[in-house]
C-alpha positions in Angstrom: 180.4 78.9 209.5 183.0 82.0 209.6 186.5 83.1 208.7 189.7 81.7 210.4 190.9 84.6 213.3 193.8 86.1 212.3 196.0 83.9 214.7 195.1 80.7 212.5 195.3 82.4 209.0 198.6 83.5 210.1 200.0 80.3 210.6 198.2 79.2 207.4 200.7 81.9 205.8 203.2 80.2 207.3 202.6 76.8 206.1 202.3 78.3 202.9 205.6 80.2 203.0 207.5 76.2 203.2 205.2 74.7 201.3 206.4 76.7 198.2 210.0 76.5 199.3 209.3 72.7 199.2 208.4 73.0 195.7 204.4 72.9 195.7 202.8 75.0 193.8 199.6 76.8 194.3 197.6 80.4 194.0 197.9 82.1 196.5 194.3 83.1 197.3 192.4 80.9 199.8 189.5 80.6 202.1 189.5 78.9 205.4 185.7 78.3 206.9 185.9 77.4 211.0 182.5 74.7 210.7 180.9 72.6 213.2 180.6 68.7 212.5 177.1 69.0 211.9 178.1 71.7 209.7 179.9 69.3 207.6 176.9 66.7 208.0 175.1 69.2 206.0 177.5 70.4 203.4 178.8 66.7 202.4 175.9 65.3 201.0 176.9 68.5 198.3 180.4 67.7 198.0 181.4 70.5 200.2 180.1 72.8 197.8 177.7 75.2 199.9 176.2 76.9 196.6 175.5 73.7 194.9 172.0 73.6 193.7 169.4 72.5 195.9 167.8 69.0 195.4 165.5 66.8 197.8 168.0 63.8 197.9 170.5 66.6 199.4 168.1 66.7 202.6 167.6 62.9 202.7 171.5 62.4 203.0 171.4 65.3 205.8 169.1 63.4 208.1 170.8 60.1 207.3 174.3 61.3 208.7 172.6 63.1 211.5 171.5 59.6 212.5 174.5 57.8 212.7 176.5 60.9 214.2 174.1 60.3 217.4 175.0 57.0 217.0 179.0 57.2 216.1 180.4 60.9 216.6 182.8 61.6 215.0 185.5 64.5 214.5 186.5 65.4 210.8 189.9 67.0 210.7 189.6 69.0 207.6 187.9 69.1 203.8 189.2 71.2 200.7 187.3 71.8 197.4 188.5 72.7 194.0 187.5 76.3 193.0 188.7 79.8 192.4 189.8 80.8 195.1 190.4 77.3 196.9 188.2 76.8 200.2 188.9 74.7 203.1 187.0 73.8 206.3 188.3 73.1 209.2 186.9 71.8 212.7 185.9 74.6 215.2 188.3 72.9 218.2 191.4 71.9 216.3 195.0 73.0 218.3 197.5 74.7 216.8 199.8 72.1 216.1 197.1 70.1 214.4 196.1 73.0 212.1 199.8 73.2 211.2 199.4 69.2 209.8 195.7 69.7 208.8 197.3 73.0 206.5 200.0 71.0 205.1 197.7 67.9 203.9 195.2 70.8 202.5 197.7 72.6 200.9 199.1 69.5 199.2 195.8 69.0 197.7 195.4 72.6 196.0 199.2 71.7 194.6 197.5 68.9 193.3 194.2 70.0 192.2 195.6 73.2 190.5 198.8 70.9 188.2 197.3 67.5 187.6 196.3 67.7 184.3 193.1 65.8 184.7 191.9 68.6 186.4 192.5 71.0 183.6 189.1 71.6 182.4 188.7 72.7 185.9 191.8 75.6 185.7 189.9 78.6 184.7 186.7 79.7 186.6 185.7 80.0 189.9 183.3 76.7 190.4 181.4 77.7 193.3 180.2 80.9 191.7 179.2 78.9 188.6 177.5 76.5 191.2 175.6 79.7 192.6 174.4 81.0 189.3 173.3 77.3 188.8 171.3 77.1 191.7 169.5 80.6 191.2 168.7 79.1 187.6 167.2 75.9 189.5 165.5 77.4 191.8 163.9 80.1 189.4 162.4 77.3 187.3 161.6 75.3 190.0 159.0 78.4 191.0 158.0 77.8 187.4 157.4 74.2 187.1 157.3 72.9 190.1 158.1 69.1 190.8 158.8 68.8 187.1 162.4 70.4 187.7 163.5 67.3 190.6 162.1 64.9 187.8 164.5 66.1 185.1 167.1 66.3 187.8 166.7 62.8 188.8 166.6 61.3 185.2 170.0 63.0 184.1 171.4 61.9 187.5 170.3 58.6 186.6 172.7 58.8 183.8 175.5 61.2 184.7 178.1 58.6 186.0 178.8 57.9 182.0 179.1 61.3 181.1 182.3 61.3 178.6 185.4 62.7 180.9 187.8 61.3 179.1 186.4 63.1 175.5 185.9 66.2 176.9 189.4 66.5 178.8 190.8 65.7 175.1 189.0 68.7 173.7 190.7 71.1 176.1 193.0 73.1 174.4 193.0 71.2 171.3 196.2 72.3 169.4 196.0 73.7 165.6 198.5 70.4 164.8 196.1 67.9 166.0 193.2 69.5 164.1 195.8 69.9 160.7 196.3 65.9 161.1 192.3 65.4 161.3 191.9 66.9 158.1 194.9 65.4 156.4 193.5 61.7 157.9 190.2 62.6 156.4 191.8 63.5 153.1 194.2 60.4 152.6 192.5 58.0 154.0 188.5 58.7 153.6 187.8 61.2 150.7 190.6 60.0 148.2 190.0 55.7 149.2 186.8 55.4 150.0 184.7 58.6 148.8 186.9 58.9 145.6 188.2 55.5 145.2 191.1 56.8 143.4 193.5 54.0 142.1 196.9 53.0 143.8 199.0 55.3 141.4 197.2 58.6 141.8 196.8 58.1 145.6 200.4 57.8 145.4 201.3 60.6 143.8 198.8 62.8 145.9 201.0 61.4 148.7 204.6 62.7 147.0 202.8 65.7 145.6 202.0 67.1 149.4 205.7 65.8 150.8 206.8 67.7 148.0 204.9 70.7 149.6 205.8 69.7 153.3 209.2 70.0 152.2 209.1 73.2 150.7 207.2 75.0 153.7 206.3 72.8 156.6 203.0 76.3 157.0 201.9 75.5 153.3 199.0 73.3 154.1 196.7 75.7 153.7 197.7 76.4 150.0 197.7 72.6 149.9 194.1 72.5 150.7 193.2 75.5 148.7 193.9 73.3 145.4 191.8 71.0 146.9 188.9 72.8 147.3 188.8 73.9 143.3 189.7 70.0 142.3 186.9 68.8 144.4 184.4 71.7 145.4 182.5 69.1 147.5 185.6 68.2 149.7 184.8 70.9 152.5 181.1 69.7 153.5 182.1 66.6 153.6 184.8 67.0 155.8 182.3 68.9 158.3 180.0 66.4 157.7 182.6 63.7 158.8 183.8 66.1 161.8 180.2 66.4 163.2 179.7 62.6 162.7 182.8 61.8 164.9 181.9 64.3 167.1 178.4 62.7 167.5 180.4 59.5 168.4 182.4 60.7 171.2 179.4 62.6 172.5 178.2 60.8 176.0 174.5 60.0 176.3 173.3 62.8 178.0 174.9 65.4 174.8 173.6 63.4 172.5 170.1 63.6 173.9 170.5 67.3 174.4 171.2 67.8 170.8 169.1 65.0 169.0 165.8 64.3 171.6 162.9 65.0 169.5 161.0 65.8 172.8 163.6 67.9 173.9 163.5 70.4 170.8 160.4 71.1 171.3 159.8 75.0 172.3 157.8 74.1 175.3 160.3 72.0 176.4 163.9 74.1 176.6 163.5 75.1 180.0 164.9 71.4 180.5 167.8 71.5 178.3 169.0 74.1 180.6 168.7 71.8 183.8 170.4 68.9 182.1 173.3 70.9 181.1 173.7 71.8 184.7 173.8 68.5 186.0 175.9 67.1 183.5 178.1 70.2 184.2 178.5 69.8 187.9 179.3 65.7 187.4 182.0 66.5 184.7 183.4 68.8 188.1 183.9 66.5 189.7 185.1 63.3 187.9 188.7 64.4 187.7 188.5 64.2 191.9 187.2 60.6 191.1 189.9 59.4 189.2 192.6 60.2 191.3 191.0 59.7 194.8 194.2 57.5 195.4 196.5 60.0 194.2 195.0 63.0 195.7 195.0 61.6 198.8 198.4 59.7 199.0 199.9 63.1 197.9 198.8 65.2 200.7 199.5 62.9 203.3 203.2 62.4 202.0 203.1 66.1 202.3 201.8 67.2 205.7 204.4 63.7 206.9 207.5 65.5 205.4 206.7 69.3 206.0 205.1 68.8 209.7 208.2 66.9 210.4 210.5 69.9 209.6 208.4 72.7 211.0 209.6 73.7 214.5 205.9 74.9 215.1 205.4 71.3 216.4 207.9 71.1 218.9 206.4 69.1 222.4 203.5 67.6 219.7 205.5 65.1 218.4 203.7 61.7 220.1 200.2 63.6 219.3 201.2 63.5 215.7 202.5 60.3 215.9 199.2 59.4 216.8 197.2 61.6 214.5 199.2 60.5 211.6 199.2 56.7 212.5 195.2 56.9 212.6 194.9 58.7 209.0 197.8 56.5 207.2 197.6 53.2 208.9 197.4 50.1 206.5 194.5 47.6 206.9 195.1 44.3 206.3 191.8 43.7 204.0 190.6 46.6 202.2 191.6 49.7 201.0 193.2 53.0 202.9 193.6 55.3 199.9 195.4 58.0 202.4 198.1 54.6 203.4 198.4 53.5 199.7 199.2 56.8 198.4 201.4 58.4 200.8 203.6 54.6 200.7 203.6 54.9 197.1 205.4 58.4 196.4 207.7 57.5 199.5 208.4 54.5 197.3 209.2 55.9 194.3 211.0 58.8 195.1 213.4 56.6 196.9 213.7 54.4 194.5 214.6 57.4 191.8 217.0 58.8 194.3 218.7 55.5 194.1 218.6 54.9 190.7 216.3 52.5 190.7 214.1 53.0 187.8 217.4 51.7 185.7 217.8 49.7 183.2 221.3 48.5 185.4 219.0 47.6 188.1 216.6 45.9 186.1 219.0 43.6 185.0 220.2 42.5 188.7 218.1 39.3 190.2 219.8 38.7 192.7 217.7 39.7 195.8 220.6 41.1 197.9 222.8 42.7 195.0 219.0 44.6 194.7 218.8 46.2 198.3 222.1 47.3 198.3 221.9 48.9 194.7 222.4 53.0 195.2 223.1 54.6 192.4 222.5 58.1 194.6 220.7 60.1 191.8 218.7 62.0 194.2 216.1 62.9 191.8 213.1 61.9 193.3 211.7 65.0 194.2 211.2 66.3 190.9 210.3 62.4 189.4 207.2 62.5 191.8 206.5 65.8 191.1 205.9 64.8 187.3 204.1 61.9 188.0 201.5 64.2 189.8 201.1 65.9 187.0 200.5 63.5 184.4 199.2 60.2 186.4 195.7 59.3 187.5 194.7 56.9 190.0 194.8 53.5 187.0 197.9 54.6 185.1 199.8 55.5 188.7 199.2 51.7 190.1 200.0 50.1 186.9 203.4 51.9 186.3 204.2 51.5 190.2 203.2 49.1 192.2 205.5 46.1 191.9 206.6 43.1 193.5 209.5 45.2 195.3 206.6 47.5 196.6 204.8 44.5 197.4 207.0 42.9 199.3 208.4 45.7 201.4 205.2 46.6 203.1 204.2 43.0 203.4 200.8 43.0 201.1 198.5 40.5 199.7 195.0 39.6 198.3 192.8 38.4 200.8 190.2 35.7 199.8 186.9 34.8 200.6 185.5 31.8 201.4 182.2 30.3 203.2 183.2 28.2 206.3 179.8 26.0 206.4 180.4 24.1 209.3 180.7 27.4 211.3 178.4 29.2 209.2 181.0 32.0 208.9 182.8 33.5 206.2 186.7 33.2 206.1 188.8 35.8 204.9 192.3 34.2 203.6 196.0 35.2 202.3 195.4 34.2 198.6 198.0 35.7 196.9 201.3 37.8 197.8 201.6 37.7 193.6 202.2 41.8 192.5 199.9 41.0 189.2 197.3 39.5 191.6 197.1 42.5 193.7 197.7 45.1 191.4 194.2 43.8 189.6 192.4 44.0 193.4 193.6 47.6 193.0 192.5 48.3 190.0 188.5 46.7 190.5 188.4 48.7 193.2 188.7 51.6 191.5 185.7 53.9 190.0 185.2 52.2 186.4 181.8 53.5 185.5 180.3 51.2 182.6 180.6 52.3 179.1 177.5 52.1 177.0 177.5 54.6 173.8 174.8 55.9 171.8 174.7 52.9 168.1 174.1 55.7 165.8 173.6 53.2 162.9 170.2 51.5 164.7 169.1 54.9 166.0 166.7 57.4 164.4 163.9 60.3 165.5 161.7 57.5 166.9 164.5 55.1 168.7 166.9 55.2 171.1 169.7 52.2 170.8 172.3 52.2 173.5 175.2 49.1 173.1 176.7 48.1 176.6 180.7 47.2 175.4 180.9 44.7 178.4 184.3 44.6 179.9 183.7 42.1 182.3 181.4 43.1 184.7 177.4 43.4 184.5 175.1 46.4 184.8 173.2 45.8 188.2 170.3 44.8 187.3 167.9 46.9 189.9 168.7 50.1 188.3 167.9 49.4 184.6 164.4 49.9 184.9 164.2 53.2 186.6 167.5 54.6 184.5 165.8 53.1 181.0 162.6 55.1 181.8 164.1 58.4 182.7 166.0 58.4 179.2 163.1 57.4 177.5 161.4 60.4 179.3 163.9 62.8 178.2 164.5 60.9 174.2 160.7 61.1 174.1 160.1 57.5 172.3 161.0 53.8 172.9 164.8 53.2 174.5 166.8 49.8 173.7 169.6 48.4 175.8 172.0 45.8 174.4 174.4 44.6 177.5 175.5 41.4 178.6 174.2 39.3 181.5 175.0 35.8 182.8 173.7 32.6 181.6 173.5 30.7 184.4 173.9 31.7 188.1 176.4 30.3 190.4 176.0 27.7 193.4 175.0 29.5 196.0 173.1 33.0 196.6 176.3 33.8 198.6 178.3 34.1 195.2 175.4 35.5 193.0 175.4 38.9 194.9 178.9 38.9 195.0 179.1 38.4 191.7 175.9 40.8 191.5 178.5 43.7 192.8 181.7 42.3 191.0 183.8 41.4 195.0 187.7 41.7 193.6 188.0 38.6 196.5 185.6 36.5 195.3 187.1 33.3 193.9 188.8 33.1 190.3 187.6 29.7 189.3 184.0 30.5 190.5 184.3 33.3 187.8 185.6 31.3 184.9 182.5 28.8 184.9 180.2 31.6 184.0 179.3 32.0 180.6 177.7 35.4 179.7 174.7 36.4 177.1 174.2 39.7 174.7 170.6 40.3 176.2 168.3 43.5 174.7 166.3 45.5 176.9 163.5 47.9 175.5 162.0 50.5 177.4 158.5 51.6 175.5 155.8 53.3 177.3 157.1 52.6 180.6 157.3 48.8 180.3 160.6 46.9 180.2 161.0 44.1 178.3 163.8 41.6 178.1 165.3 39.8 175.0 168.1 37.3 174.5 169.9 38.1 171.5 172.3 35.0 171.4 
């Protein structure tokens, strides 16, 4: 792995130079690594992160893609990761004209990663030289206590696809207004009803008396509070108390073990606290890139289409483009090409901005040529999609834009499934050409980790009770045991489960794993017949038992 020569990184400037003046926006510091294939065989099973710590399921990976490149070689064009500076790799025998696309699609996803708010927890520090200090840390204790470091590793990997994105990306940057409106909700509508129990009238005439004050300076909360404080000396612990509570409920498994494990408090036992936080560190890295795989994606392919086509770098290369681009892009008939979708989308949308399209005028037309011709000529596409890649992940971006217009235009459906028994075959189908019907394909195919919270109410120092909030599709059932028993390792007493599981299992084995795996084409009537049960599992002592609860 080295540098790019100084011919390449100058037309890496280049690309750079009309990138901006196309309106992306990115540091200007980066890092382009020439790597072999192999060399990418061995840095993928890290996520492209060469100073990511060091872990035996890393090497297992390594040998398994080794395998089927001797089997299927193939060619990678390029990979970017998401750190301070941003660092690229790029194959060792790419032309010149290729690197020219390859820079544009690369520098499309650094405008992206670096103004897509999903990634903001992810802004300010350099990620790859946290990753190092991580994997020093690692590998220091690992000298220390041996195979007892990959055991901790693997039980908070066990658990680290529900770590709690969503909470944590709402902590970032808090503002003082949002924290003023906690303590005013806490106020009104705990300490004075339910604490206090005030009656109607005197809650009412708290409620004029700080209006009053609102009015008089919209700052003087503070001296509103103040008042408080000598009426009701208690107020102030108990709104910590509360704050800490709520924050204990938006807490993700693996926080709330790290603060509450009994077994993890223990003296002897902090070294592990530090490996946990490093997992669940490195996950929370990355989820943003899961969320918006789609987005990511579609945007730097719309880029390197637009900005490759206007470059005059590329003149004589046009056909091997054509080519190039027509592999990446293409759109399969059954499945899901997140590069195609993407890239379609934008093109979509910004065209239909720049007619005016995203109207209420046009809204109100039915009639399906009066709609084609509608052109309103706007022209403000450019900076519409711009916003939406800041703002939009992957779910919010195909429910706000894929509609029956979109649907139609490139000729999309939902494929079904179906067992041909006479030919022993299975059958795949045009089932629907219905936006609502393909717009929920989308969505179950995208990353929807389950979301089980800690049930602070049946825990205590002894037990562990997790609640499942089933949203439609089971846990898989051949992970439970293993992931139950490395929480109840790290809780350090029994673990309970509550989830939901089915009743009764469909007709044929065909349809149980499909339903095993949730399949988006599996048949809709096959679904409704299935009636689901609340079931408890308990992890105690290694064993796992299994209850019905209803």
């Amino acid at each position: 792995m080295e540098l790019i020569d100084q011919h390449t990184k100058k037309i890496m400037e280049g690309c750079k130079a009309r990138a901006r003046d196309a309106g992306l926006s990115f540091q200007d510091e980066t890092l382009e690594y020439i790597v072999t294939n192999r060399d990418l065989l061995e840095l993928s099973p890290k996520m492209m992160i060469p100073t990511l710590y060091d872990y035996w399921v890393h090497d297992v990976e390594v040998l398994k893609e080794k395998g089927k490149y001797e089997l299927y070689p193939s060619n990678p064009y390029e990979t970017v990761i998401n750190t301070r500076p941003a660092i690229s790799f790029y194959n060792d025998n790419n032309p010149d004209w290729l690197n020219v696309m390859i820079f544009y699609h690369v520098l499309a996803h650094i405008d992206f990663f670096q103004n897509n708010l999903f990634f903001e927890h992810t802004w300010n520090y350099d990620f790859n030289a946290q990753a190092l200090s991580d994997k020093r840390v690692i590998s220091k204790l690992r000298a220390e206590k041996g195979r007892w470091v990959d055991y901790i590793i693997e039980f908070t990997r066990g658990i680290d696809n529900i770590v709690g994105f969503y909470d944590e990306l709402s902590d970032v940057n808090q503002p003082q207004a949002t924290k003023d409106a906690k303590l005013l909700d806490f106020y009104f509508d705990i300490f004075l009803q339910k604490i206090k129990k005030v009656k109607t009238h005197e809650y009412i005439k708290e409620i004029e008396r700080y209006n009053e004050s609102f009015k008089q300076d919209s700052s003087n909360q503070k001296a509103f509070f103040s008042r408080i404080n000598k009426q009701y000396p208690e107020f102030e612990a108990l709104y910590k108390k509360h704050i800490d509570r709520d924050s204990s409920h938006k807490m993700d498994i693996i926080q709330y073990i790290l603060k509450h494990s009994p077994f993890l408090n223990k003296d002897e036992n902090n070294w592990m606290r530090t490996v946990i936080e490093i997992v669940r560190n490195t996950s929370l890295f990355f989820q943003p890139q899961i969320r918006t795989k789609i987005m990511n994606e579609g945007w730097a392919s719309f880029w390197h289409e637009t900005l490759f086509l206007e470059d005059d770098r590329i003149e004589g290369h046009e056909v091997d483009f054509a080519k190039v681009h027509a592999f990446v892009t293409s759109m399969p008939r059954v499945g899901l090409n997140p590069y195609s979708l993407g890239m379609r989308l934008f093109s979509y949308i910004k065209e239909m901005v720049d007619k005016g399209k995203y109207s209420l005028e046009f809204r109100k037309i039915n009639n399906k040529e009066q709609r084609s011709k509608f052109n309103s000529s706007t022209n403000k596409g450019k900076d519409f999609i711009f916003k939406i890649r800041k703002d939009f992940s992957d779910s919010s971006f195909i429910n706000t834009f894929v509609d029956q217009d979109f649907v139609s235009l490139h000729k999309l459906f939902v494929a079904g499934k179906r067992l041909n028994k006479d030919r022993g075959v299975w059958e795949y189908y045009v089932k629907s050409r219905k936006t609502e019907d393909y717009r929920d394909m989308l969505i179950n195919t995208l990353y929807h980790p389950p979301y089980i919270k800690v049930d602070q109410d049946k825990t205590d120092d002894s037990n562990l009770y997790l609640n499942h909030y089933f949203e439609g599709k089971p846990l898989v059932n051949e992970f439970i045991s293993n992931t139950m028993l490395g929480i109840e390792y790290l809780w350090g007493g029994p673990v309970q489960l509550e989830t939901s599981e089915l009743e009764s299992a469909p007709s044929s084995n065909e349809n149980q794993f499909a339903m095993n795996y949730w399949d988006p084409i599996i048949e809709e009537d096959e679904k409704s017949e299935l009636v689901w049960r609340r079931i408890l599992y308990k992890m105690d002592k290694k064993k796992l038992n299994r209850k019905i609860l209803d």
